[in-house]
C-alpha positions in Angstrom: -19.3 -6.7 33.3 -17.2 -4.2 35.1 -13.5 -4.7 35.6 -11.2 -3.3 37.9 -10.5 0.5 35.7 -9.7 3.8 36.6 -13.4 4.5 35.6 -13.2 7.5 38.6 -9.9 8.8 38.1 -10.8 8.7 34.5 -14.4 10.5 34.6 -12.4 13.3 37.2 -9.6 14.0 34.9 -12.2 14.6 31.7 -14.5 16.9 34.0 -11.8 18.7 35.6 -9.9 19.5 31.8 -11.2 22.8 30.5 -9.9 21.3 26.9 -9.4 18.0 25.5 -6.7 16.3 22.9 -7.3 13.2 21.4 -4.0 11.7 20.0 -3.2 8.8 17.2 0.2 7.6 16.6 2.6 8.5 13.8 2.0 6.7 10.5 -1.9 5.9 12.0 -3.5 2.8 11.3 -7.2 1.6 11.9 -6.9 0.7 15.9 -5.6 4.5 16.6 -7.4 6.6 14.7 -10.6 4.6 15.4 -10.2 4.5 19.0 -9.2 8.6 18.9 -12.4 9.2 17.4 -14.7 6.6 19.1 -13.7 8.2 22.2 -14.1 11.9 20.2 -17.7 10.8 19.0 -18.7 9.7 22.8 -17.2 12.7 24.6 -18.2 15.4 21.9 -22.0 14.3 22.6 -21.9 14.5 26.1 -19.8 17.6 27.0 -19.7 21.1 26.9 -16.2 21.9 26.4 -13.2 21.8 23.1 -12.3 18.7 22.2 -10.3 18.5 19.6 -8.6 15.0 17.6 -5.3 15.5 16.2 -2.8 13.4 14.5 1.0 14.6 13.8 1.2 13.1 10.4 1.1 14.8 6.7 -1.2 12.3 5.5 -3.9 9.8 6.9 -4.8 6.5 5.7 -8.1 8.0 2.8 -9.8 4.5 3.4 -10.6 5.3 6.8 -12.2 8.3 5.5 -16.0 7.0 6.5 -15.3 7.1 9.7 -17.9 9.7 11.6 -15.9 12.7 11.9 -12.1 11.6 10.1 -12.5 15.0 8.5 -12.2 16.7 12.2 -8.6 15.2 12.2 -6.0 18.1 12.4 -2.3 18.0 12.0 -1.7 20.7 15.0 -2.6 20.8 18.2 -4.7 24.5 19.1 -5.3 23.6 23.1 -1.9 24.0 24.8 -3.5 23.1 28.1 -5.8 20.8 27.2 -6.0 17.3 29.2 -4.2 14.8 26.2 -5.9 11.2 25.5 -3.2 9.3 23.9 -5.0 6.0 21.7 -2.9 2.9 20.6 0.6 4.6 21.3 3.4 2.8 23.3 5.6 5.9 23.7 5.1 9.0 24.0 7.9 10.4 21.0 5.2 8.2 18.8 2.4 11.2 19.2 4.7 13.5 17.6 4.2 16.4 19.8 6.1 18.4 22.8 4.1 16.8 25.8 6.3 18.0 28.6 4.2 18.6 31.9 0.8 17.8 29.9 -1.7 15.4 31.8 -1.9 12.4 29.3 -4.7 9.1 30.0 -2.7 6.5 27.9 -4.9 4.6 26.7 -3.4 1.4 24.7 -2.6 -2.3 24.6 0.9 -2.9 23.8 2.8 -5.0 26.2 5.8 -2.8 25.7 4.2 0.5 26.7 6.4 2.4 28.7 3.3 4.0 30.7 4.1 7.9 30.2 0.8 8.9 31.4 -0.8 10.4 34.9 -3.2 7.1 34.2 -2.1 4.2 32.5 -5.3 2.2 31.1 -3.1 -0.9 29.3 -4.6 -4.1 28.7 -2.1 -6.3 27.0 -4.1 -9.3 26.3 -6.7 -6.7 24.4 -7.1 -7.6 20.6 -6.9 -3.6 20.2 -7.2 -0.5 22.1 -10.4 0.6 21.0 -11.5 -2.7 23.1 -9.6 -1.2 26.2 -11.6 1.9 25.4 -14.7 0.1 25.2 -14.2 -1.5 28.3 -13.3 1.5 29.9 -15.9 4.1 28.5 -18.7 2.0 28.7 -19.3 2.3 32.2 -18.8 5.9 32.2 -20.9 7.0 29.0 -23.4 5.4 26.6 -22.1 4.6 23.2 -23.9 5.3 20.9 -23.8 4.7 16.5 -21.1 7.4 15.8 -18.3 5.9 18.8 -19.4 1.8 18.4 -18.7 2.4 14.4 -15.3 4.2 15.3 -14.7 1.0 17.7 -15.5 -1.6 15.6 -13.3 -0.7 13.0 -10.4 -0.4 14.7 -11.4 -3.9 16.4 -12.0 -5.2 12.8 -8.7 -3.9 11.4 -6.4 -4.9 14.7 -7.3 -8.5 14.9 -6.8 -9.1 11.0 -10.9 -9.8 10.8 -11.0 -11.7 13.8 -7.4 -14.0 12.8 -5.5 -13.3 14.9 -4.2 -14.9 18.1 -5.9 -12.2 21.0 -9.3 -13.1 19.2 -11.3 -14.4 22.2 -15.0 -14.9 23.3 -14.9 -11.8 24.9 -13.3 -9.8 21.5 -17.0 -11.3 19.8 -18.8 -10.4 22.7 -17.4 -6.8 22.3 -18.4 -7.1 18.4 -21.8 -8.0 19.5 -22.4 -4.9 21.6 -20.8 -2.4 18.5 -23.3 -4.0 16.4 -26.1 -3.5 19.1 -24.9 0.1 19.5 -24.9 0.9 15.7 -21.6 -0.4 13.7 -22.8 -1.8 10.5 -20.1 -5.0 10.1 -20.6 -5.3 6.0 -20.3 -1.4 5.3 -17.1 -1.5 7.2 -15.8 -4.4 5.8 -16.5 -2.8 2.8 -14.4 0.0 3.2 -11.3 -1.9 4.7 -11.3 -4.6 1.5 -12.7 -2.9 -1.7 -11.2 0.7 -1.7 -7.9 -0.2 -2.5 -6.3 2.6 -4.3 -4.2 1.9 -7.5 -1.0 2.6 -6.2 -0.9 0.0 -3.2 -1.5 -2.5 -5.6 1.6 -0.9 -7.2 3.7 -0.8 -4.3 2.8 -4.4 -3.3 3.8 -5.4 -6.8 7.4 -4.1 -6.0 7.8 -5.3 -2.5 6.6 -9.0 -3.8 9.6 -8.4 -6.2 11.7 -8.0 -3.0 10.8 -11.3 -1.4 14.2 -13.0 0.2 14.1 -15.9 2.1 16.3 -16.8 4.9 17.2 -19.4 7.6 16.2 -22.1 5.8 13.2 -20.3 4.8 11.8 -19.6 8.2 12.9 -16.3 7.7 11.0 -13.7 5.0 11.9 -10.2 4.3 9.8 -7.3 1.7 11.6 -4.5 0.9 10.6 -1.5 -0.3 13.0 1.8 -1.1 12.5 6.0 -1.6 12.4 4.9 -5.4 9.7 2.6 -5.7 7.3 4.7 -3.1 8.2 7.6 -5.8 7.4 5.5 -9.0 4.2 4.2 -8.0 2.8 7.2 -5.5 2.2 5.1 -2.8 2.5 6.6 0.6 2.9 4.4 3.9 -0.9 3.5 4.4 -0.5 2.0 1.1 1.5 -0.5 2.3 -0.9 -1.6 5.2 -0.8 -5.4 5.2 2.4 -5.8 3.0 4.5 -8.1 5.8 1.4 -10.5 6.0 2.3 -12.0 2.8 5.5 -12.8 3.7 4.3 -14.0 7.0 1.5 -16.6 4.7 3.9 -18.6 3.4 4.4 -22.0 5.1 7.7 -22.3 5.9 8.0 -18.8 7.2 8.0 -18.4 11.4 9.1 -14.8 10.7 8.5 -11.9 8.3 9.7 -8.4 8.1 9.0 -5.7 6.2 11.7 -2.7 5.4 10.4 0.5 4.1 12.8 3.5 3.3 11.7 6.5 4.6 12.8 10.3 4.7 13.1 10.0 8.5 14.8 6.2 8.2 14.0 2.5 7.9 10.5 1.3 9.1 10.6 -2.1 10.1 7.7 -4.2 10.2 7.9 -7.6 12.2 5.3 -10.7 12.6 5.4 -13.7 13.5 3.3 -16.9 13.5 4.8 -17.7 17.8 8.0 -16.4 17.4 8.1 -13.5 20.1 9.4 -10.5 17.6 8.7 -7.9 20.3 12.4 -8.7 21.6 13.9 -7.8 18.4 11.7 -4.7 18.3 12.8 -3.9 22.0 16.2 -4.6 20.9 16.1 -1.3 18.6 14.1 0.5 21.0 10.8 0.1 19.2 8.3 -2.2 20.6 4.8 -4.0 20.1 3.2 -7.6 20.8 4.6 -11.1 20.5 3.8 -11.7 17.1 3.5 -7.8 15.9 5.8 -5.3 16.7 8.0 -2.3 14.8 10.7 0.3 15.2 12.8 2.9 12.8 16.9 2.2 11.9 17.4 6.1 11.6 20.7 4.7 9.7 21.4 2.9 7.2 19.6 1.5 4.3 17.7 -1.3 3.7 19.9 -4.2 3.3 21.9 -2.9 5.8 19.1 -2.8 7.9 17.9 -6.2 7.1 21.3 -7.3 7.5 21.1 -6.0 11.3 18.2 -7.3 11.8 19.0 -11.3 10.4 22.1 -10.9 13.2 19.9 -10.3 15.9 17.4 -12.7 15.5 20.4 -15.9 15.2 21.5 -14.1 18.8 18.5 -14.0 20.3 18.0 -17.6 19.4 14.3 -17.2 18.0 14.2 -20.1 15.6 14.9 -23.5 16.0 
C-alpha cells in the first residue's frame, strides 16, 4: 500500500545525481549499515552511475560481515559531488563527514531527527529505518534477494527480534515481503546470535562487574572504562546489547550504559516506558522513548553517571 512519500522528489533527486553516497552513522549498528546497503544493493542493479557506501568509522561491527556487499564499505568518501543518502542518522555531525552545501535524502526514524536534509523521509513510529526505506523504495524499484536480506537484518536487529515496543502488524507484514523477496530469516539469525567473538563475552564479563543499582533499584547503570576495552580487545560493536541486561532486571525502569572512549563517554539509555530520549536531548544527543544515546566529551565515567542520576531525579522520570 502506498503512503504519502516523497517517492517523486526522491526518484528525481537519484536520476538527476551524477554520483551517489550512501552514509551509516558513527559506531554503526545493524539498522544503518543494513539499510545503507539495502538501498546500495537496489540502486547498484538498476543504475548506471557511481555509487559508492561509506562509513566514517575505523572499524565495523565483523558480524555483519554476510551482508551482500559489507566488503564495499569504505572509510572515505571519493565523490565530492555526489547526491549523499544518509540511513539511521539523527544529525548530521553523526555521519562524520564535512557535508556543507551537499544535497542529503535523510532517511531515518528517530523522533529526535533534526531533519538536515533537502528531503526528510522520517517515520517515527518505524521499528527501524530500513522499514522507512522499504516503504519508500518499494514503489520506486523492485527489491530483489541482495536489498530485502540487507533489510531484514537491520529490521531483525532494531526491534530486538521482534521485542520491542514499535513491533506492529505492519513490521510482520514487512518481514513477510523480505522473505518473499529473498532474506533467509534462520541464516540471519544465525549470524546475529552465534558469532560472538571471544572478547565481547569478555567485555560483558567486566561491565556485569560494574552493575550499580540506584533509586531504589529502578535505576541500573554498566560501566565500562579505556582499561577493560584494552584488557580484553573488545572494540565498541562488542558491546552491542550490553545495557539490555541491565534493562532485564525486574525492578529496573531505567538502564544505562557508560563506555569510556578516546573521543569521551558513550552513554547508552533504555527504558522499559520511561521516555529516556529527554535525558538524551538534555546532552544534546537524541533517540526514541525507550532507546536513546549521546557522548559527555568530559569527564569520566562516574562523573558521567553521576550527571546523568541528577538529571533524571529533575526531570522527574520515576515515580
Amino acid at each position: 500500500m502506498m503512503q504519502n512519500l516523497p517517492y517523486k522528489e526522491v526518484k528525481e533527486k537519484i536520476d538527476q545525481a551524477e554520483s551517489i553516497t550512501l552514509l551509516s552513522h558513527l559506531n554503526p549498528d545493524a539498522d544503518t549499515l543494513g539499510t545503507a546497503l539495502g538501498i546500495y544493493a537496489l540502486l547498484s542493479k538498476v543504475l548506471n552511475k557511481k555509487i559508492e557506501v561509506v562509513n566514517a568509522s575505523n572499524a565495523l561491527p565483523q558480524y555483519m560481515d554476510f551482508l551482500p556487499n559489507f566488503k564495499k564499505i569504505k572509510h572515505h568518501m571519493d565523490y565530492t559531488q555526489s547526491l549523499i543518502i544518509a540511513c539511521d542518522c539523527g544529525s548530521i555531525h553523526r555521519l562524520g563527514f564535512d557535508l556543507e552545501g551537499r544535497d542529503i535524502i535523510n532517511i531515518d526514524h528517530h523522533q529526535s531527527n533534526t531533519r538536515y536534509g533537502c528531503i526528510n523521509v522520517i517515520l517515527s513510529d518505524y521499528a527501524s529505518a530500513s522499514q522507512v526505506a522499504f516503504a519508500l523504495f518499494r514503489e520506486i524499484y523492485t527489491i530483489e534477494a541482495d536489498a530485502a536480506t540487507c533489510f531484514y537484518a537491520a529490521l531483525l536487529s532494531d526491534t530486538r527480534y521482534f521485542t520491542t515496543t514499535a513491533v506492529n502488524v505492519e513490521v510482520f507484514s514487512v518481514a513477510r515481503a523480505l522473505v518473499e523477496a529473498g532474506a533467509k530469516p534462520d541464516k540471519i539469525a544465525y549470524h546475529f546470535t552465534q558469532r560472538r567473538p571471544l572478547a565481547s563475552l569478555r567485555i560483558l564479563q567486566r561491565a556485569l562487574a560494574s552493575l550499580s543499582l540506584y533509586e531504589n533499584a529502578q535505576v541500573a547503570t554498566l560501566s565500562v572504562t579505556r582499561s577493560d576495552t584494552e584488557a580484553t580487545g573488545a572494540t565498541v560493536a562488542d558491546m552491542e546489547g550490553i545495557v539490555d541486561y541491565a534493562r532485564s532486571l525486574v525492578t529496573v525502569e531505567i538502564a544505562l550504559f557508560a563506555v569510556e572512549l578516546d573521543e569521551g563517554v558513550r552513554i547508552s539509555l533504555r527504558s522499559k516506558k520511561v521516555d529516556v530520549s529527554k535525558v538524551a536531548l538534555a546532552f544534546g544527543g537524541g533517540g526514541h522513548k525507550v532507546a536513546a544515546g549521546f557522548t559527555f566529551e568530559k569527564g569520566g565515567v562516574q562523573e558521567s553517571i553521576d550527571t546523568i542520576l541528577q538529571k533524571i531525579k529533575a526531570l522527574h522520570l520515576l515515580s
